[in-house]
N, C-alpha and C positions, 0 to 999 in steps of 0.2 A: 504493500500500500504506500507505504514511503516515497516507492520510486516515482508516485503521480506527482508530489508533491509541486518537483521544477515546471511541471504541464500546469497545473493549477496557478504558479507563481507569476507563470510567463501572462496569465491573464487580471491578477491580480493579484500582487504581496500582501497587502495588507488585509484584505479576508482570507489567503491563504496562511496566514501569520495566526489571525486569528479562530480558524478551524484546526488548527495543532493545538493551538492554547486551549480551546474548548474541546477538545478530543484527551488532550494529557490532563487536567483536568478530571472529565470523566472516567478515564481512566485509574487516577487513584482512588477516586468515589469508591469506583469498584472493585480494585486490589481492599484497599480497606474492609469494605465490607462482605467479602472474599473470604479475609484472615479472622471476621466475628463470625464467621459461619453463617452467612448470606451471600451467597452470591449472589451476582445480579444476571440473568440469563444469558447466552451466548458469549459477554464479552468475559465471563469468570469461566464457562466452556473452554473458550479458545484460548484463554489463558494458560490454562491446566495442558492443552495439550501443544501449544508452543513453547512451553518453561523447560527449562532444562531441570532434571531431579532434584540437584542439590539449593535448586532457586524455591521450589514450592511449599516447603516449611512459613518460609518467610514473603516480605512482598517484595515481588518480580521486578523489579527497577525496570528492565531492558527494555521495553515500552516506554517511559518517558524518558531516558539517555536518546533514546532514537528520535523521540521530536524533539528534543531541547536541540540535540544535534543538528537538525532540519532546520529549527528556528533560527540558531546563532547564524547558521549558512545564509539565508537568507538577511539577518540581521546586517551582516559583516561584511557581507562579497555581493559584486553587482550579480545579475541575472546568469552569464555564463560562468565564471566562478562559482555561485551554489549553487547552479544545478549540479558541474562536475562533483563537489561536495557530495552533494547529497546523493546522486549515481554512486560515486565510491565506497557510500556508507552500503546503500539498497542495494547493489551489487556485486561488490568486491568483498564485504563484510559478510554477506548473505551467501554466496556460494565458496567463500572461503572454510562456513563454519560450513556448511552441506558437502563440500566435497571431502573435507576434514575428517569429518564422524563417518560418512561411508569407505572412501577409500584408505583411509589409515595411514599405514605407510611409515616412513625415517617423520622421526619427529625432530624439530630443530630445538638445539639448547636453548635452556636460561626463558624458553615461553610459555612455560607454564603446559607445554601437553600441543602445541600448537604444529602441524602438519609441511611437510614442504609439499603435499601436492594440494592443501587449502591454501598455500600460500601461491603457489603456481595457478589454482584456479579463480584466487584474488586479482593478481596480475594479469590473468584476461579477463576477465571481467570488464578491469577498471581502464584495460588499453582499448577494448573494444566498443564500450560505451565512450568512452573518451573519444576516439576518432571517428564517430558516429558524428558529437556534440560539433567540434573542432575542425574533424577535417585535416588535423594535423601532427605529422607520424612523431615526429619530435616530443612534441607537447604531451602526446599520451602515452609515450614511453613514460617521461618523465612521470606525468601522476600518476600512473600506473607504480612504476616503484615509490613512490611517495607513498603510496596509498597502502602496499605493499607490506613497506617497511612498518610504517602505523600501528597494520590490522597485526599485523606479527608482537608486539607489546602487549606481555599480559595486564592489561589492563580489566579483565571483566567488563563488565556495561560498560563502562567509562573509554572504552576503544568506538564506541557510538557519539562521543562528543570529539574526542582525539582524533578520531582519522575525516570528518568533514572539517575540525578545524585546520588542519595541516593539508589536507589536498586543496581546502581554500585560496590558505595561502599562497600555495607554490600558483596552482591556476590562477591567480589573481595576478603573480608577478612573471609570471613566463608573457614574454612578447606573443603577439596579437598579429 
């Protein structure tokens, strides 16, 4: 769902600013009253079956890391800047961790459990939406390993704020 967000932004930022606000929001309404033992229908559903195990004890962050993510991009960086951003989180982040947990594989030190071929399926991802956006083989080498590099920081949720704001960046200062 994330990845609509640049499509939505490209028609207006500021209600697409403010339907993440009212979406994360709603969201912890329902994480919360998830963890009193209410859920609230479909969105405590699909919660439960996109958490990962050790998140469901407690309340699932990675849902609002992903819109505050989305927000700052938008916040920070003109229109082609957070889309890149936010593509790098909804697809470099997202078939990093998919290709990761099924394919397995050598895992690289010091990331906490993190795969080279989730990192290899970050990096196209994030080169192939990137030169979709751009058009430019350069530029999305480059945030492609940015992004790369990022998603590979064990950071937990918080790799959902970390790699929109540093693909940001770099897409923001790589020439045009």
């Amino acid at each position: 769902m994330i990845a609509f967000v640049p499509l939505l932004a490209s028609m207006n930022v500021s209600a697409t600013l403010a339907l993440l606000a009212v979406g994360t929001l709603f969201y912890a309404f329902s994480e919360a009253s998830r963890l009193r033992g209410v859920p609230v229908p479909v969105v405590g559903d699909l919660t439960l079956i996109a958490s990962r195990a050790k998140d469901l004890n407690g309340f699932v962050l990675g849902p609002i890391t992903l819109s505050i993510g989305a927000m700052l991009s938008l916040l920070l960086y003109p229109l082609p800047a957070a889309s890149l951003a936010i593509y790098a989180l909804a697809f470099g982040d997202g078939f990093a961790s998919l290709v990761g947990t099924m394919m397995r594989g050598p895992r690289i030190p010091f990331t906490r459990g993190k795969t080279i071929s989730g990192s290899i399926a970050c990096f196209a991802a994030v080169f192939l939406v990137s030169l979709r956006v751009t058009n430019r083989l350069f530029e999305s080498l480059i945030v492609a390993a940015v992004a790369t590099i990022l998603e590979a920081i064990p950071a937990g949720n918080f790799d959902n704020i970390i790699i929109p704001i540093g693909v940001g960046i770099i897409a923001n200062v790589l020439p045009r």
